[in-house]
N, C-alpha and C positions, 0 to 999 in steps of 0.2 A: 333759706332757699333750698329745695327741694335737689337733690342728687338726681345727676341721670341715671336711669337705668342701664346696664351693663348690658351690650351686646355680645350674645353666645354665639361662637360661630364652632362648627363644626367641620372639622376638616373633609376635603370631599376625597369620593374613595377611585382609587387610580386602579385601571386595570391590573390583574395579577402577569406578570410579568415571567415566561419561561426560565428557570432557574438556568445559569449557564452552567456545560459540565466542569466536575471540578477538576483541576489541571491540578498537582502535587510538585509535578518536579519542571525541572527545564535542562536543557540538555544544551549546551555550548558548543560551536565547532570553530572552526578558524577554515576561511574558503577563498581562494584566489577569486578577482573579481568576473572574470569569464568564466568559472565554475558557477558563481551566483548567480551570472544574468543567465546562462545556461538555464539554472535549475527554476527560477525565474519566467523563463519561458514557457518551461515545460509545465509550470504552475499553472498560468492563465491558460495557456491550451486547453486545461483538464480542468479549468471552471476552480481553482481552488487556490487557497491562500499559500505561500509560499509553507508553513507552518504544516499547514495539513499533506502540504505535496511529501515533505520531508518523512513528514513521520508516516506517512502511509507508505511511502517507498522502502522507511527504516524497518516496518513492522514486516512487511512482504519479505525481504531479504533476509530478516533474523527467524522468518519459518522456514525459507528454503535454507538455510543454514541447519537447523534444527533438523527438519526434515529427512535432509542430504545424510544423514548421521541416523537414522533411524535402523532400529537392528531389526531382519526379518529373519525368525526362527525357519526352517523344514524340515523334513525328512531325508537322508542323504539319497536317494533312488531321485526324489522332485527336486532338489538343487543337482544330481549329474543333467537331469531332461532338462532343467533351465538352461545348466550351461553349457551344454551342445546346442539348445535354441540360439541361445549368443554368438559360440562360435561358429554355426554354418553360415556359409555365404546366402544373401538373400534370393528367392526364386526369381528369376526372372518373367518379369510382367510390362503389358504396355504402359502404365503408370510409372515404373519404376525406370523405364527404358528412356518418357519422355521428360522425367526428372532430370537425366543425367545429361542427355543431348541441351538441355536450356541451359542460357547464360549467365548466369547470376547477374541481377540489376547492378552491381557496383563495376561492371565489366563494359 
């Protein structure tokens, strides 16, 4: 009796798939639960996963930390004019007049 002949199949080819990026570490915290649904909220507001809300708010805060710390060289003439800019009182203007006359919304 004659053998059947073996069917070859070839596997079919799947679209290429965007590599996800790669994540190295993870970072743990411990969060009372009204801090989570808090931060939670503020996630979905901003269209983004709780993960990403986190760490985009951690990455913002550790450049203004950085930042805040940044040393600016001068000249000692251009640091005396900076800081008499600082300490005079500001000129008075209509802008600044109807700054002060309004209520702050928490009032």
């Amino acid at each position: 009796m004659p053998t059947p002949a073996k069917r070859i199949t070839t596997p079919t080819r799947r679209p290429a798939k965007a590599k996800p990026a790669i994540t190295v570490g993870a970072i743990n915290i411990r969060v009372r639960p009204e801090e989570r649904t808090l931060i939670d909220q503020a996630a979905v507001l901003s269209g983004k996963s709780r993960s990403e809300f986190m760490l985009e708010a951690a990455r913002r805060a550790a450049t203004d930390a950085i930042l805040d710390r940044t040393l600016f060289r001068t000249q000692p003439a251009a640091y005396a004019k900076f800081q008499a800019l600082l300490d005079a009182p500001p000129n008075p203007n209509g802008r600044l007049r109807k700054l002060l006359e309004t209520a702050p919304p928490w009032e």
